[in-house]
DRENPA-3360 file (N, C-alpha, C; in nm, 2 decimals, always signed):
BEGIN
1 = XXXXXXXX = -1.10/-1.79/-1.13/-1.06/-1.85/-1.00/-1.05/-1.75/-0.89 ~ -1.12/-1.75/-0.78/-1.14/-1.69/-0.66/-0.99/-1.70/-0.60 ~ -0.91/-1.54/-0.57/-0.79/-1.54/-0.53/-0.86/-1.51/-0.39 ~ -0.70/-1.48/-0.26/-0.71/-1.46/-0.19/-0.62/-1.34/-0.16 ~ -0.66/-1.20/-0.08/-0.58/-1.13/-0.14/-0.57/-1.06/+0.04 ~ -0.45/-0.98/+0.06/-0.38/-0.91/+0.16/-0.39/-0.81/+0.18 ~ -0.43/-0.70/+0.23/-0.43/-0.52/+0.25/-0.32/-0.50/+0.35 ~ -0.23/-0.43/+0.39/-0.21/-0.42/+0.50/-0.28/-0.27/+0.51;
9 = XXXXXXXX = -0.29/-0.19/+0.64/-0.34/-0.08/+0.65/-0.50/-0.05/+0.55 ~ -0.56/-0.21/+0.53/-0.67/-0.22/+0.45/-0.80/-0.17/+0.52 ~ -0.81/-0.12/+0.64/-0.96/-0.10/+0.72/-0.96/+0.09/+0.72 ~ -0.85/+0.17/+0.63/-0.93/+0.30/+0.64/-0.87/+0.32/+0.54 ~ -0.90/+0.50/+0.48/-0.90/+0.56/+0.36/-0.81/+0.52/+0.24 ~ -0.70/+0.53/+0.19/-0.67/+0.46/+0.05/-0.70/+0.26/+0.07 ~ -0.64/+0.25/+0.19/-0.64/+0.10/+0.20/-0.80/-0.02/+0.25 ~ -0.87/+0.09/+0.32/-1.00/+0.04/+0.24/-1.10/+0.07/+0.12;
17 = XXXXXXXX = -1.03/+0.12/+0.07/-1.11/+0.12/-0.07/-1.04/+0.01/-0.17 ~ -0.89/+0.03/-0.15/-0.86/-0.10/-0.24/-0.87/-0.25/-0.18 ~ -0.95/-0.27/-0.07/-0.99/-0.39/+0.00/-1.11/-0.43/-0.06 ~ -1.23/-0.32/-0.06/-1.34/-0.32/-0.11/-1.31/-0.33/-0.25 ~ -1.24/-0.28/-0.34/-1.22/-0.32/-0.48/-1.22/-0.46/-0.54 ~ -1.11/-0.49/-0.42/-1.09/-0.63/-0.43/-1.17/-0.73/-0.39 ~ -1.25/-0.70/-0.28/-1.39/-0.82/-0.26/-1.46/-0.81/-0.39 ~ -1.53/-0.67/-0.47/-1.55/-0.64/-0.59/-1.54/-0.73/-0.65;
25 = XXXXXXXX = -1.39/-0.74/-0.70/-1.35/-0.85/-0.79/-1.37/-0.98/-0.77 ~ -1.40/-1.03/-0.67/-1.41/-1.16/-0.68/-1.35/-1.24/-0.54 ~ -1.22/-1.13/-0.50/-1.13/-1.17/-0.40/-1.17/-1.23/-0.28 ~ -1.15/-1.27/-0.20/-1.18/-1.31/-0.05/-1.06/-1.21/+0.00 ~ -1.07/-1.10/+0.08/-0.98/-1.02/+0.12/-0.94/-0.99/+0.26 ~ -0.79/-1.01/+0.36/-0.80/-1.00/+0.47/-0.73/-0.82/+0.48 ~ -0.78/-0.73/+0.58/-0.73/-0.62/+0.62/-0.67/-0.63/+0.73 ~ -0.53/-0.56/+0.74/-0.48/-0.55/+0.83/-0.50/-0.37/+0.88;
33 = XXXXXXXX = -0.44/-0.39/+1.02/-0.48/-0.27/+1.10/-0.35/-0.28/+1.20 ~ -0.33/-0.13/+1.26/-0.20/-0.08/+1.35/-0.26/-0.09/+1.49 ~ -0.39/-0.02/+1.50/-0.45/+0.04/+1.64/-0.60/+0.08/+1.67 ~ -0.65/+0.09/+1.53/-0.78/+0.17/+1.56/-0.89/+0.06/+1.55 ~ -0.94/+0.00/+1.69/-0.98/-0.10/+1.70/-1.14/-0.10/+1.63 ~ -1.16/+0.02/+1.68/-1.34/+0.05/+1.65/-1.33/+0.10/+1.52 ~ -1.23/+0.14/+1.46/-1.24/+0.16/+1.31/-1.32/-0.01/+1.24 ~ -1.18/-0.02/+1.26/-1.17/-0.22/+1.24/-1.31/-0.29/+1.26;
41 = XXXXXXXX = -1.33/-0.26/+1.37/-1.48/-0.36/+1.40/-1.58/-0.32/+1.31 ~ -1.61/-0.14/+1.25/-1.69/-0.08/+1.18/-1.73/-0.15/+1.06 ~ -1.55/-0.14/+1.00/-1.52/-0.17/+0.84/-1.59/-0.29/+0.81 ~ -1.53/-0.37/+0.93/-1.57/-0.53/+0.93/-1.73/-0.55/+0.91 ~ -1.78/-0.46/+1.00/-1.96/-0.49/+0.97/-2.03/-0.45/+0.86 ~ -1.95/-0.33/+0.84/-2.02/-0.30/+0.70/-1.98/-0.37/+0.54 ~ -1.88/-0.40/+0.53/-1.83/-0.50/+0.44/-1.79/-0.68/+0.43 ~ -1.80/-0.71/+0.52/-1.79/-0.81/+0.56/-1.65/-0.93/+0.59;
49 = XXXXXXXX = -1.55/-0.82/+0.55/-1.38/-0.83/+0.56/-1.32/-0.87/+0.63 ~ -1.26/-0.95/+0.72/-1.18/-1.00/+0.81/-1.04/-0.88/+0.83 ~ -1.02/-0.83/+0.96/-0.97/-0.79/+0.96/-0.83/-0.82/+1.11 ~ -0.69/-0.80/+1.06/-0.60/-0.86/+1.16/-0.55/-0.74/+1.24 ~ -0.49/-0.75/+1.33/-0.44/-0.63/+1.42/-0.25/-0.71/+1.38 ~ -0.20/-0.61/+1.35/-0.05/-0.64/+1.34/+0.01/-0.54/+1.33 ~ +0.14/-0.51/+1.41/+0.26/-0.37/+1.35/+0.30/-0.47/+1.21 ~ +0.33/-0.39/+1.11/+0.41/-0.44/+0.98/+0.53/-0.40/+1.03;
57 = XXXXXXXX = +0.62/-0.32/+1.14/+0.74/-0.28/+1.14/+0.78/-0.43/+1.20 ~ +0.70/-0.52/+1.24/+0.75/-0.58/+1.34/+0.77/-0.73/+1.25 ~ +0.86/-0.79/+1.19/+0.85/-0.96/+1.13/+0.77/-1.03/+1.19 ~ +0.81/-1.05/+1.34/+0.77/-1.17/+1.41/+0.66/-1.16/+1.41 ~ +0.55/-1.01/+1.40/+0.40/-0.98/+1.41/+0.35/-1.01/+1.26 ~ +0.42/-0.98/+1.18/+0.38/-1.02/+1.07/+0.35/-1.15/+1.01 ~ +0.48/-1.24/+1.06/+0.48/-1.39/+1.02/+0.38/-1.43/+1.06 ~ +0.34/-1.42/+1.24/+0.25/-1.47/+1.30/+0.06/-1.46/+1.25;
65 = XXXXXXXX = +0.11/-1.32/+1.18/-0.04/-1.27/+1.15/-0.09/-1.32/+1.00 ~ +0.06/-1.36/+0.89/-0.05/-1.37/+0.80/-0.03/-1.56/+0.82 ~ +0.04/-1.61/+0.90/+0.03/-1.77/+0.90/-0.19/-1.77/+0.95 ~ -0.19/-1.69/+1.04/-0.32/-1.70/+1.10/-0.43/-1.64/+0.98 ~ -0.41/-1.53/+0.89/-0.44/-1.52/+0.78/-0.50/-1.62/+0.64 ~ -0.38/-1.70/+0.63/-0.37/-1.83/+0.56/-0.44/-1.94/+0.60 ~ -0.47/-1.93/+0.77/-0.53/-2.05/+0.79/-0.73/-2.01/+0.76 ~ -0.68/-1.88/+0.79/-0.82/-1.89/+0.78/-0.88/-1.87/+0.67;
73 = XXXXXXXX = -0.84/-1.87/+0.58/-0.91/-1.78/+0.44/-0.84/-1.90/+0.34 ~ -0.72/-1.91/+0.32/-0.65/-1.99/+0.26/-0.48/-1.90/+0.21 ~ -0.40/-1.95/+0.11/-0.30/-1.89/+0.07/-0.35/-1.75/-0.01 ~ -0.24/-1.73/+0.05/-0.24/-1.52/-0.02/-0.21/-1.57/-0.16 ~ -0.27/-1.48/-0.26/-0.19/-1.52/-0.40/-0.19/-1.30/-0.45 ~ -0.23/-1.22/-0.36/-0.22/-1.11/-0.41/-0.20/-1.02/-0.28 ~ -0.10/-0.95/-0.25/-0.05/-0.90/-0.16/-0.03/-0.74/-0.15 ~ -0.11/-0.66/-0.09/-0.08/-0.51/-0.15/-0.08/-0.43/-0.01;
81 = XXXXXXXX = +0.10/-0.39/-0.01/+0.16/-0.38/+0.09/+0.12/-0.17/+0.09 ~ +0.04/-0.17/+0.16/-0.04/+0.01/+0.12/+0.03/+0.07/+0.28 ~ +0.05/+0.01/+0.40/+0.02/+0.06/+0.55/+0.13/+0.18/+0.52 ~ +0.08/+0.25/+0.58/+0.26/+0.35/+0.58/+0.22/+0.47/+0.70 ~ +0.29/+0.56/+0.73/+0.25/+0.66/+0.85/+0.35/+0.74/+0.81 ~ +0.33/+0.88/+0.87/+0.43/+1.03/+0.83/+0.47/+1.05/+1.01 ~ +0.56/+1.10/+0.95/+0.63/+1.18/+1.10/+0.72/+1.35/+1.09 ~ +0.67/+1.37/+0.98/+0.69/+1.48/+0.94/+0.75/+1.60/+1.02;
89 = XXXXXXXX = +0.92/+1.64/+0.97/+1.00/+1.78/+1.05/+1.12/+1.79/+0.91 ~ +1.10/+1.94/+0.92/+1.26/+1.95/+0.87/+1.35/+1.87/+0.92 ~ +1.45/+1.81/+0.79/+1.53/+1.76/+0.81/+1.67/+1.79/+0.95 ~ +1.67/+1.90/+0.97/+1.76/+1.96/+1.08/+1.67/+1.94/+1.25 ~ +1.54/+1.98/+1.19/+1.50/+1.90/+1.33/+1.44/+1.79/+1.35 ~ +1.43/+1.66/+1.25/+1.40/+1.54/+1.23/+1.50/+1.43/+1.34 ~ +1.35/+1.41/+1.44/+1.51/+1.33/+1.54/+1.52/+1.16/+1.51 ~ +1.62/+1.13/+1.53/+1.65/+0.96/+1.47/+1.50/+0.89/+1.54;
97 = XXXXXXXX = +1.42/+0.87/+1.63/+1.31/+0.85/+1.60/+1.20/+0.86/+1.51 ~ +1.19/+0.99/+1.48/+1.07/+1.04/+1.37/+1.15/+0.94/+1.24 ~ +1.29/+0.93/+1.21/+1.35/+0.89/+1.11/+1.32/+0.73/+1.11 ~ +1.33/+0.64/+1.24/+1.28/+0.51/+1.24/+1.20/+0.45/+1.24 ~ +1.10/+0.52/+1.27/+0.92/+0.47/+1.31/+0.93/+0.51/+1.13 ~ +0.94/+0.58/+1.03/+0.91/+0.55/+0.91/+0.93/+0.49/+0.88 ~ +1.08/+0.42/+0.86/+1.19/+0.30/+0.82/+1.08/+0.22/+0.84 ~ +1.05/+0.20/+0.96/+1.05/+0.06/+1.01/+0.89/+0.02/+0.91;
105 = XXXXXXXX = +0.80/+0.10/+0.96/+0.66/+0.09/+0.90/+0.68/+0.08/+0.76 ~ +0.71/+0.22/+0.69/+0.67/+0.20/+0.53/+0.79/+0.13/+0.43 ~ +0.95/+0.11/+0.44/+1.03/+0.02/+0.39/+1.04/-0.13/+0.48 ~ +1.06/-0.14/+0.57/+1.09/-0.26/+0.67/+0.94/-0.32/+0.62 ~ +0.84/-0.26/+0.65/+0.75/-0.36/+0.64/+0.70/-0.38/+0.50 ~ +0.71/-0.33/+0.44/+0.73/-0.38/+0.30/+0.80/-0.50/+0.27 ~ +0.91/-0.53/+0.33/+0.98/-0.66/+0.33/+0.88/-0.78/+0.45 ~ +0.84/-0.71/+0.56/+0.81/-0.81/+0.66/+0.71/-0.87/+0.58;
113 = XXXXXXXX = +0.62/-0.81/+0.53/+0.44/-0.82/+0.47/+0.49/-0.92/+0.35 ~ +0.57/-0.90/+0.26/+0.62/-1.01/+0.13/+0.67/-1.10/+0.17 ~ +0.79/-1.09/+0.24/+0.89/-1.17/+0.25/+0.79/-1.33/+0.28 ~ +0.73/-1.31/+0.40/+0.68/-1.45/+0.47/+0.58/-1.53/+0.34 ~ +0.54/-1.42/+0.23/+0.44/-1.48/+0.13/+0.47/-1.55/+0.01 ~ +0.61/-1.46/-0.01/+0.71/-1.52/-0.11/+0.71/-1.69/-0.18 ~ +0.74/-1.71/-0.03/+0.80/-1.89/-0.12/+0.65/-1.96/-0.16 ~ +0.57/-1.95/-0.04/+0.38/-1.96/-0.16/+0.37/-1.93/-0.28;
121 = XXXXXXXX = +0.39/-1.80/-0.32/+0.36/-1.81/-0.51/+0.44/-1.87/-0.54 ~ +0.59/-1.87/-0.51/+0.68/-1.88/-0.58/+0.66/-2.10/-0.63 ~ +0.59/-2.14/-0.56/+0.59/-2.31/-0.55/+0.39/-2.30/-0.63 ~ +0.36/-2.18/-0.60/+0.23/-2.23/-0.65/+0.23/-2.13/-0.81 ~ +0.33/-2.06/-0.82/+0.36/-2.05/-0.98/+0.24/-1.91/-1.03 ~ +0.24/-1.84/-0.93/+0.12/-1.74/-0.93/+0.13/-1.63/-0.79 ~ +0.15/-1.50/-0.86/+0.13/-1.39/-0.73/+0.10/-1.26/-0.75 ~ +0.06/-1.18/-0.71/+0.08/-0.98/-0.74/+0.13/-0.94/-0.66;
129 = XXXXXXXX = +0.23/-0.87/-0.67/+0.29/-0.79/-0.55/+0.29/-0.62/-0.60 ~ +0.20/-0.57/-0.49/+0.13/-0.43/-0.52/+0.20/-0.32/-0.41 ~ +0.30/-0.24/-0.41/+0.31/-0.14/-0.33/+0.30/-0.04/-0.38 ~ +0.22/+0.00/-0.23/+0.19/+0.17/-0.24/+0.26/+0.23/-0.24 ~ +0.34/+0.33/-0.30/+0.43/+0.45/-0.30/+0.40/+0.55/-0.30 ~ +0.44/+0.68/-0.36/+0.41/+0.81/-0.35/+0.47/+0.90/-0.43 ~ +0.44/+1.00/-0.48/+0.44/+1.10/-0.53/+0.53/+1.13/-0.52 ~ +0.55/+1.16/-0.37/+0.67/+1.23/-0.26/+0.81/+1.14/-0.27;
137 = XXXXXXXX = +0.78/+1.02/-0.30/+0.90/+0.94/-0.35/+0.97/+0.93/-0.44 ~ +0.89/+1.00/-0.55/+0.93/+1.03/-0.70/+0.97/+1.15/-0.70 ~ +0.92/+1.28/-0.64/+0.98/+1.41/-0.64/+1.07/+1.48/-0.51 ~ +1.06/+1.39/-0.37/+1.13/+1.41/-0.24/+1.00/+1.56/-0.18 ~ +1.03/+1.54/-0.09/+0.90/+1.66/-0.01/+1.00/+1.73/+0.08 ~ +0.92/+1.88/+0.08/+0.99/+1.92/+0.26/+0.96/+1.90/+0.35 ~ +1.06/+1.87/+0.46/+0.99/+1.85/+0.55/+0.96/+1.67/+0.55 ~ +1.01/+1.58/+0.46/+0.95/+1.42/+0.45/+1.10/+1.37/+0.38;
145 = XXXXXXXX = +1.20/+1.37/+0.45/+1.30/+1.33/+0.40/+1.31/+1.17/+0.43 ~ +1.22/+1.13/+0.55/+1.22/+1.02/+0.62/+1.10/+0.93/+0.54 ~ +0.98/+1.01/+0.51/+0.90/+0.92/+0.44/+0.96/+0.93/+0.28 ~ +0.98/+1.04/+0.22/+1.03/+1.06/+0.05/+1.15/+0.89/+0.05 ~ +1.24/+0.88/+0.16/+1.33/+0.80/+0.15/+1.27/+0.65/+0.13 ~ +1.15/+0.67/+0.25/+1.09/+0.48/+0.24/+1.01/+0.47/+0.10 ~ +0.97/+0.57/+0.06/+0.86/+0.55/-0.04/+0.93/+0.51/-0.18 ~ +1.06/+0.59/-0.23/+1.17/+0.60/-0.31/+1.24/+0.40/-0.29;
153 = XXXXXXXX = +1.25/+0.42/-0.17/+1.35/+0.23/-0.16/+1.19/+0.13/-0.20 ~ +1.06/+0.20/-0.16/+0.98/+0.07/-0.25/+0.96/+0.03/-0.35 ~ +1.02/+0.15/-0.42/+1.03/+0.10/-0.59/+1.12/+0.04/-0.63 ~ +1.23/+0.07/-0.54/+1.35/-0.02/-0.53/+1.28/-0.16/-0.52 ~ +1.20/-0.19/-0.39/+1.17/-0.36/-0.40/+1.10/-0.43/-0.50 ~ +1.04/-0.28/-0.55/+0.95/-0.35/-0.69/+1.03/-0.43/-0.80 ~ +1.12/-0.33/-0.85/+1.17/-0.37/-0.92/+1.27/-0.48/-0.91 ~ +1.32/-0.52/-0.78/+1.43/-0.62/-0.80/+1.32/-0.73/-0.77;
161 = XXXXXXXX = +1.19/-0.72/-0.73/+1.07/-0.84/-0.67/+1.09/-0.91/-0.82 ~ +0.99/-0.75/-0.92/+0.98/-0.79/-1.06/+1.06/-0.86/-1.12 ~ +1.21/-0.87/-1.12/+1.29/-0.96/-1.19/+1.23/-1.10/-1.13 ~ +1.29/-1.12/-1.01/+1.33/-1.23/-0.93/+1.21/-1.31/-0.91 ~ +1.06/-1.26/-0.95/+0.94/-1.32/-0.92/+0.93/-1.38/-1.08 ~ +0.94/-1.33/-1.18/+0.88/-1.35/-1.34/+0.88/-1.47/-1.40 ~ +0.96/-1.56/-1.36/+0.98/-1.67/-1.44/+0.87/-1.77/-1.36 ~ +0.87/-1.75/-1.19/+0.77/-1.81/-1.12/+0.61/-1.80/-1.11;
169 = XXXXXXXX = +0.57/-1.67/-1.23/+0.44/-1.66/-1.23/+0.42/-1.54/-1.14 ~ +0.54/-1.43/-1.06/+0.49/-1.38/-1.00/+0.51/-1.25/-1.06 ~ +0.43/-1.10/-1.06/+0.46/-1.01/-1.05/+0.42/-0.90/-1.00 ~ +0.55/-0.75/-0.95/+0.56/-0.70/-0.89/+0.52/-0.55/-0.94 ~ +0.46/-0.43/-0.86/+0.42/-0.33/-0.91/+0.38/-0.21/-0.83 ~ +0.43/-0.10/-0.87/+0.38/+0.02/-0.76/+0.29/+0.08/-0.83 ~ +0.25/+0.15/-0.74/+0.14/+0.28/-0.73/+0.18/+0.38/-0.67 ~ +0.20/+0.48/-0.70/+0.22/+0.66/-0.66/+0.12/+0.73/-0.63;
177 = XXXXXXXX = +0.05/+0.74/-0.57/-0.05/+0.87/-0.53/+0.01/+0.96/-0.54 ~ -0.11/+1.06/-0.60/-0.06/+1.19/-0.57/-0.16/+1.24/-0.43 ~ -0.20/+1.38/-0.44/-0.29/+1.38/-0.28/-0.42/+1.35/-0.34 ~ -0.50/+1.27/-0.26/-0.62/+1.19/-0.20/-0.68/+1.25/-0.12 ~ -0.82/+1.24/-0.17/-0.95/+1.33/-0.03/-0.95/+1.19/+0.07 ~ -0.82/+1.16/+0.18/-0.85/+1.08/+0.25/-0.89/+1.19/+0.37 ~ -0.88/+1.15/+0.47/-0.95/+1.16/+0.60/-0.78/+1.25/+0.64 ~ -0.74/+1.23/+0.65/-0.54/+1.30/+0.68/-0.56/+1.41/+0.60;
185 = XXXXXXXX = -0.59/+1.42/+0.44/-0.59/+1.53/+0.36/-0.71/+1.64/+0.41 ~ -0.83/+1.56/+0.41/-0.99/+1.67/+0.40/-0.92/+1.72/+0.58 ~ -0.84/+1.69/+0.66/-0.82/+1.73/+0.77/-0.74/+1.89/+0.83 ~ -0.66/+1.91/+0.69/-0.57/+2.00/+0.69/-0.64/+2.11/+0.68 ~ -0.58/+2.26/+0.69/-0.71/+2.38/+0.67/-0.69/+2.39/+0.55 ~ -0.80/+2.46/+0.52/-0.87/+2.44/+0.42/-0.82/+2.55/+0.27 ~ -0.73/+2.64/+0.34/-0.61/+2.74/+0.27/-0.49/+2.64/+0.24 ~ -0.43/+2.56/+0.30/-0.32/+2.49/+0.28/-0.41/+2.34/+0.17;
193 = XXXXXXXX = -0.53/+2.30/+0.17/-0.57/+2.21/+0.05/-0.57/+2.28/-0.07 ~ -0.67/+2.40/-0.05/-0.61/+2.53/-0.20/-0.51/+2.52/-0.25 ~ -0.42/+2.56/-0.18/-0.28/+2.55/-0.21/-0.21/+2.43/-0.30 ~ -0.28/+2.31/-0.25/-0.25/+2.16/-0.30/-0.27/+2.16/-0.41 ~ -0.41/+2.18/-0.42/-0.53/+2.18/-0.57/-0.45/+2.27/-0.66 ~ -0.41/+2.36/-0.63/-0.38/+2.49/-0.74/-0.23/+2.38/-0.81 ~ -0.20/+2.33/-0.76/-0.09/+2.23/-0.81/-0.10/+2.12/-0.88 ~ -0.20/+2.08/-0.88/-0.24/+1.97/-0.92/-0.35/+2.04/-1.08;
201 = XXXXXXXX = -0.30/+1.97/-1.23/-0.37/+2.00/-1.36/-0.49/+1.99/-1.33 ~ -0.53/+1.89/-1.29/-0.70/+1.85/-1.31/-0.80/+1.96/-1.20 ~ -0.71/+1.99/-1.12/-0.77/+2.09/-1.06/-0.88/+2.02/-0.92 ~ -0.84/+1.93/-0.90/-0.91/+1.83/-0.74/-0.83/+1.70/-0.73 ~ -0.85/+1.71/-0.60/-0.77/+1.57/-0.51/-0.83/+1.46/-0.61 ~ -0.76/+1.35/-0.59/-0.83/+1.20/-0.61/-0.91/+1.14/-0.53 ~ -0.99/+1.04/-0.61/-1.05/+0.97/-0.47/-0.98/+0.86/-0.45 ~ -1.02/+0.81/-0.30/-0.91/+0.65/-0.27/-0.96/+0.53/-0.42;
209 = XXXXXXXX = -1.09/+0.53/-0.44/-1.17/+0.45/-0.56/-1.09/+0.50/-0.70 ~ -0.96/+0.55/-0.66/-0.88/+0.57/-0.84/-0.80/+0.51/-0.79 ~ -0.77/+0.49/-0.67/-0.60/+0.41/-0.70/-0.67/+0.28/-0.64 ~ -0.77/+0.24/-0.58/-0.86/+0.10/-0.57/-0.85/+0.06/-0.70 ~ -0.86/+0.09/-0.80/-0.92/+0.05/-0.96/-0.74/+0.01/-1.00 ~ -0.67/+0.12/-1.03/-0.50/+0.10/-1.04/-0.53/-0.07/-0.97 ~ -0.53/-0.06/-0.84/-0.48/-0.18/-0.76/-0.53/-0.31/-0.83 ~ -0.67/-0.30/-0.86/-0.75/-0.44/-0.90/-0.71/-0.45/-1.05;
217 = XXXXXXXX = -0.68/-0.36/-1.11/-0.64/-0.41/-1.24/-0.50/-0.50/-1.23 ~ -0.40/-0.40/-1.16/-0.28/-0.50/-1.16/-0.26/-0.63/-1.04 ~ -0.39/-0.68/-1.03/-0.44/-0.76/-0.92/-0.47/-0.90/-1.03 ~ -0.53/-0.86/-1.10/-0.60/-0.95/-1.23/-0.50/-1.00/-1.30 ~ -0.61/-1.14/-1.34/-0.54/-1.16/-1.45/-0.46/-1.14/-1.64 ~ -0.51/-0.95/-1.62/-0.57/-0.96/-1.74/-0.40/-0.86/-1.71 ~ -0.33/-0.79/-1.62/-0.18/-0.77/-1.61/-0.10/-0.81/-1.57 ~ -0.08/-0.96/-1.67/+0.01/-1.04/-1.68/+0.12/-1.01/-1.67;
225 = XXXXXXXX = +0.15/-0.90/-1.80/+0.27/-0.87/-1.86/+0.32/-0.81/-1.77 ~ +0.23/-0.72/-1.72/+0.24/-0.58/-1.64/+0.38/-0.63/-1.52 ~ +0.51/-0.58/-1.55/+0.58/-0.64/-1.44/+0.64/-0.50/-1.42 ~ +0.73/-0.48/-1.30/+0.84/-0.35/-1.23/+0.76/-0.27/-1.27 ~ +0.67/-0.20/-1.32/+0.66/-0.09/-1.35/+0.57/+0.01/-1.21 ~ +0.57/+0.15/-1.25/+0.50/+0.23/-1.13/+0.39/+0.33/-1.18 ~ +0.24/+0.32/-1.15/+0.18/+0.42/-1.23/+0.16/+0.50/-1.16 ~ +0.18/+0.62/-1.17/+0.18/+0.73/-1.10/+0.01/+0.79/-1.13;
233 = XXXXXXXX = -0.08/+0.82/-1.01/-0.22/+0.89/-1.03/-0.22/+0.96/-0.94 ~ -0.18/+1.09/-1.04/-0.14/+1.19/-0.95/-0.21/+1.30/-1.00 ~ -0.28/+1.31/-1.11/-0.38/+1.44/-1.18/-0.30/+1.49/-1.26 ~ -0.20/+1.43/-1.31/-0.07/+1.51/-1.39/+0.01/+1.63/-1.32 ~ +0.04/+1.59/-1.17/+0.14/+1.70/-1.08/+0.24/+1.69/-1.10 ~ +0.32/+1.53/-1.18/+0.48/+1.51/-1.16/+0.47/+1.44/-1.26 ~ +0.52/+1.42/-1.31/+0.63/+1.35/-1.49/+0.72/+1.25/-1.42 ~ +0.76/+1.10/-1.47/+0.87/+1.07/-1.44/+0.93/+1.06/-1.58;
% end
């Protein structure tokens, strides 16, 4: 059965690759986007992907975007809440904005992106609910007390989704990246990626197309069972 499935942050690096995974599979897939208009228009032509302009910090932007979502494509039955942004300072010079603009984007909208999709599976007895987390959520970062904190409360939603979705056919699941040859990472110099790598067993970044594959598997039918849990693809950097 041809699902219908949700990206937020789905038109660049980890989040269009797991968009493209998921047309792959079979999906009909809508991407969401924050700002980068000519990104958006690009992705769109070369893939063929519908893509929405929405803040996720914002409900009212979100309700409105995936109702328009739904009309056009049909009901979401697979939702994978990836959008997130850094604002990165030591903790002592971290000012209550750097600290909100993460809230708001990578925990808040975690809730804004599910919440409005929720009572759909929950009546049609079928859903995935996919968040992206982090590494940095599992071990805390310096310097990312603000993002370590949103990344850390999404596993929080997983797991209380996981219960509260199970009996309705729905379930709930994270992903941990470790660092990724995105476009943010290949950008840093090129002594401080060394640095990365030397940390990481395998000895090289990931590509976005390994945690694309994570996503579509727990997308499918075939991880049913698969509920609360978090796979960490990280090159073997961190143990939980």
């Amino acid at each position: 059965m041809a699902r219908t499935a949700l990206v937020t942050g789905g038109s660049r690096g980890i989040g269009a690759a797991i968009s493209k995974a998921l047309q792959d599979q079979g999906c009909t897939v809508a991407a969401t986007y924050a700002g980068n208009d000519e990104a958006a228009a690009k992705f769109t032509e070369e893939t063929g992907i519908k893509t929405y302009k929405w803040n996720v910090g914002s409900y009212e932007e979100s309700q409105a975007g995936i109702a328009k979502v739904e009309a056009d494509l049909g009901p979401i039955d697979i939702v994978v809440a990836n959008a997130g942004i850094t604002r990165d300072a030591p903790f002592h010079k971290m000012t209550p904005q750097q600290w909100q603009e993460v809230i708001d984007t990578n925990l808040t909208g975690v809730f804004n992106t599910v919440h409005p999709i929720w009572p759909g599976m929950r009546e049609r007895k079928f859903g995935r609910v996919i968040v992206i987390s982090s590494i940095n959520g599992q071990k805390g970062q310096f310097a990312q007390a603000n993002y370590a904190a949103t990344k850390a409360g999404d596993l929080g939603i997983v797991k209380s989704l996981a219960q509260e979705g199970a009996r309705a056919g729905i379930t709930a699941n994270a992903i941990c990246p470790g660092y990724i040859a995105t476009e943010m990472v290949m950008a840093v110099p090129e002594k401080v990626r060394e640095s990365i790598i030397n940390q990481i067993p395998t000895g090289r970044l990931g590509e976005p197309e390994e945690i694309a594959r994570c996503v579509a598997f727990l997308a499918s039918d075939d991880s049913g069972f698969i509920n609360g849990s978090t796979i960490s693809a990280n090159g073997g950097q961190f143990f939980v």
